[in-house]
C-alpha positions as CSV (number, residue, x, y, z in Angstrom):
1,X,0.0,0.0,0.0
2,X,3.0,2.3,0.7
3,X,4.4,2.0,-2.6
4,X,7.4,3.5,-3.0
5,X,7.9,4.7,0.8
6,X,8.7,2.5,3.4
7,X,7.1,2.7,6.8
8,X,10.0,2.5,9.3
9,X,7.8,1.7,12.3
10,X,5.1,3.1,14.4
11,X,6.9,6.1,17.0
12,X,5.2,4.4,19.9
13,X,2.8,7.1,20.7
14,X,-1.1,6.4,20.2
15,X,-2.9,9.5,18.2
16,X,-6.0,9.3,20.1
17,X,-8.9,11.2,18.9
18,X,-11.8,12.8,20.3
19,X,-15.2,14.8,19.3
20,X,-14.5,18.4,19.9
21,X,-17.0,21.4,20.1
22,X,-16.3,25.1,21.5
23,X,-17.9,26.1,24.8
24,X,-20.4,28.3,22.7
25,X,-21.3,25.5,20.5
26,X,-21.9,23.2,23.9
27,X,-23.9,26.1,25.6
28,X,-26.2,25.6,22.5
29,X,-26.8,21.4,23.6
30,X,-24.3,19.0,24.4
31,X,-24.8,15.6,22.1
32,X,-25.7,12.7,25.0
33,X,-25.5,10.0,22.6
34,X,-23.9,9.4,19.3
35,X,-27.4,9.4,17.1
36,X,-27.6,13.5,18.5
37,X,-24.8,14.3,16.2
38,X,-27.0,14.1,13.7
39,X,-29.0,17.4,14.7
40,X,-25.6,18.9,15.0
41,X,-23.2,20.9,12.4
42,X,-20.4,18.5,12.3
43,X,-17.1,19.9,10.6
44,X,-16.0,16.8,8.2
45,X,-12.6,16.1,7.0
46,X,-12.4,14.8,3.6
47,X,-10.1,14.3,1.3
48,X,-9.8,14.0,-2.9
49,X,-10.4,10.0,-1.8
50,X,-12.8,9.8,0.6
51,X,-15.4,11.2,2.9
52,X,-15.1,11.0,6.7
53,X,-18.4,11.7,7.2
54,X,-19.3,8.2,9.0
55,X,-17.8,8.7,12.5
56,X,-17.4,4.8,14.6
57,X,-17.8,5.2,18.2
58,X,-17.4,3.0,20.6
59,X,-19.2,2.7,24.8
60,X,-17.4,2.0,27.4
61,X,-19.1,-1.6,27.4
62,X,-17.2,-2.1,23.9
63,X,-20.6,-1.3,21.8
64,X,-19.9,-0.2,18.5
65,X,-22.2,2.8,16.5
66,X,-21.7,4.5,13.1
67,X,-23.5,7.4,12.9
68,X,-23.5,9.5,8.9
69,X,-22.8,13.0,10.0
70,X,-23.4,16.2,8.1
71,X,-22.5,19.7,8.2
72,X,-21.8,22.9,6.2
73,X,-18.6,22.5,6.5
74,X,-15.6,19.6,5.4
75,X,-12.3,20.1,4.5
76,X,-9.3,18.7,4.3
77,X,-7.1,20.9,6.1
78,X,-7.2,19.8,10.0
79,X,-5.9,23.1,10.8
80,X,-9.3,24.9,8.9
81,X,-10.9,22.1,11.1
82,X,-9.7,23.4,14.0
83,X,-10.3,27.1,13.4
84,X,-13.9,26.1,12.5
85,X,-14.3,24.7,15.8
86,X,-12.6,27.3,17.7
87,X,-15.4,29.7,15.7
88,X,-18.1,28.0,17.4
89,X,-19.3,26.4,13.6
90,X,-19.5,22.8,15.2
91,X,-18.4,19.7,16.4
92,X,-15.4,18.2,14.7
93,X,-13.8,14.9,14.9
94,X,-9.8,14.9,15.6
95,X,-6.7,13.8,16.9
96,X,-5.5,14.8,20.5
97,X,-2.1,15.2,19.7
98,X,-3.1,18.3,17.2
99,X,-5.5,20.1,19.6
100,X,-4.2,19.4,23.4
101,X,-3.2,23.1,24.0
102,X,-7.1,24.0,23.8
103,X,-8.5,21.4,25.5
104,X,-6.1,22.4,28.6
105,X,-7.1,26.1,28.0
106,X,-10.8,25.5,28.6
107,X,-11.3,27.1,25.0
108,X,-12.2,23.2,23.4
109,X,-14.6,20.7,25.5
110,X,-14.6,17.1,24.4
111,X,-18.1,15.8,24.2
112,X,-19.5,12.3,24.6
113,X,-16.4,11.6,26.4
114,X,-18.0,8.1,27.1
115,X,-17.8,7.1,23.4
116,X,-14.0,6.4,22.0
117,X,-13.1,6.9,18.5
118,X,-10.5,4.3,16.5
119,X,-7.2,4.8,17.8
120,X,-4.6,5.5,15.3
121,X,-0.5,5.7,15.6
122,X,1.8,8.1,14.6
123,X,4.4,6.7,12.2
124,X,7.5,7.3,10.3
125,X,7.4,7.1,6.5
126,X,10.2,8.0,4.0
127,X,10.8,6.9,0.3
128,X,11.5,3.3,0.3
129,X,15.5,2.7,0.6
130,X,17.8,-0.5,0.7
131,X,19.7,1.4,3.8
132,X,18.2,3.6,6.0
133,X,20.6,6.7,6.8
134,X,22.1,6.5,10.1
135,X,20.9,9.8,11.6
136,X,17.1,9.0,10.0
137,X,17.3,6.0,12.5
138,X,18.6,8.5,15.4
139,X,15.6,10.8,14.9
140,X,13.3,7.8,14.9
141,X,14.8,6.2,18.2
142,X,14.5,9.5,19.3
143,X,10.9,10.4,18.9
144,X,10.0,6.6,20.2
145,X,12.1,7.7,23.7
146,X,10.6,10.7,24.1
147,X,6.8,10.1,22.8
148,X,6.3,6.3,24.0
149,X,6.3,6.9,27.7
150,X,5.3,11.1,27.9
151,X,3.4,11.9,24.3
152,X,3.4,16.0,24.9
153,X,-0.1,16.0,24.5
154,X,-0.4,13.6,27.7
155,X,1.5,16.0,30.1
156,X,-0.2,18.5,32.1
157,X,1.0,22.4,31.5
158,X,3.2,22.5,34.9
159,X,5.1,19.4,33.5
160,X,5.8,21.0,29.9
């Protein structure tokens, strides 16, 4: 599937993800269950490939739920995403790792913190070589030491 890039292992780190709205957006009704998102504007990512506009979440008793989600809004910038948000234009879908300084701000709230999405990793790709350059390896081995055991977006702010 990689074609001509090689995948030279996963960092270590899960890339969890969570449902996202700004406090204005939850002041307006907070989803209680994954059928509400429906009645919501949900900010989609999308790309020239697919749609993500099915979102899979799953209880804390392991119960699995698709639920089609729709909105004004779908991009496939997760920075645009995020801004969106931020603007109180709805409830998007996305990884911790890229948002963590808002939710500790108090300026994102997670909502249906109940319901988990799929758990991804982070991973590092480069164009498929025989030989893998020495110092490549050393950044690897680096970013697997330092976001294995403390991912950033893990830490609390006096830790940083």
């Amino acid at each position: 599937m990689l074609g001509l890039w090689a995948l030279l292992g996963g960092i270590g780190a899960p890339a969890l993800q969570a449902h996202l709205a700004s406090l204005s957006d939850v002041r307006r009704g907070t989803p209680q269950r994954p059928a509400d998102l429906t009645a919501h504007q949900c900010l989609v990512l999308s790309s020239s490939r697919q749609r993500q506009d099915v979102w899979h979440l799953t209880d804390n008793q392991g119960q699995s739920e698709a639920v089609q989600v729709g909105g004004r809004i779908r991009s496939n910038q997760g920075e645009m995403l995020t801004e969106a948000v931020l603007g109180d234009l709805g409830i998007a879908q996305h990884s911790v790792w890229h948002i963590h300084e808002y939710l500790r701000s108090g300026q994102l709230r997670v909502v249906l913190p109940d319901h988990r999405l799929t758990e991804t990793g982070i991973h590092a790709v480069m164009p498929q070589r025989r030989l893998v350059p020495p110092r490549v390896r050393a950044f690897v081995a680096f970013l697997e030491g330092r976001l294995a055991e403390h991912p950033i977006w893990a830490l609390r702010p006096e830790n940083q």
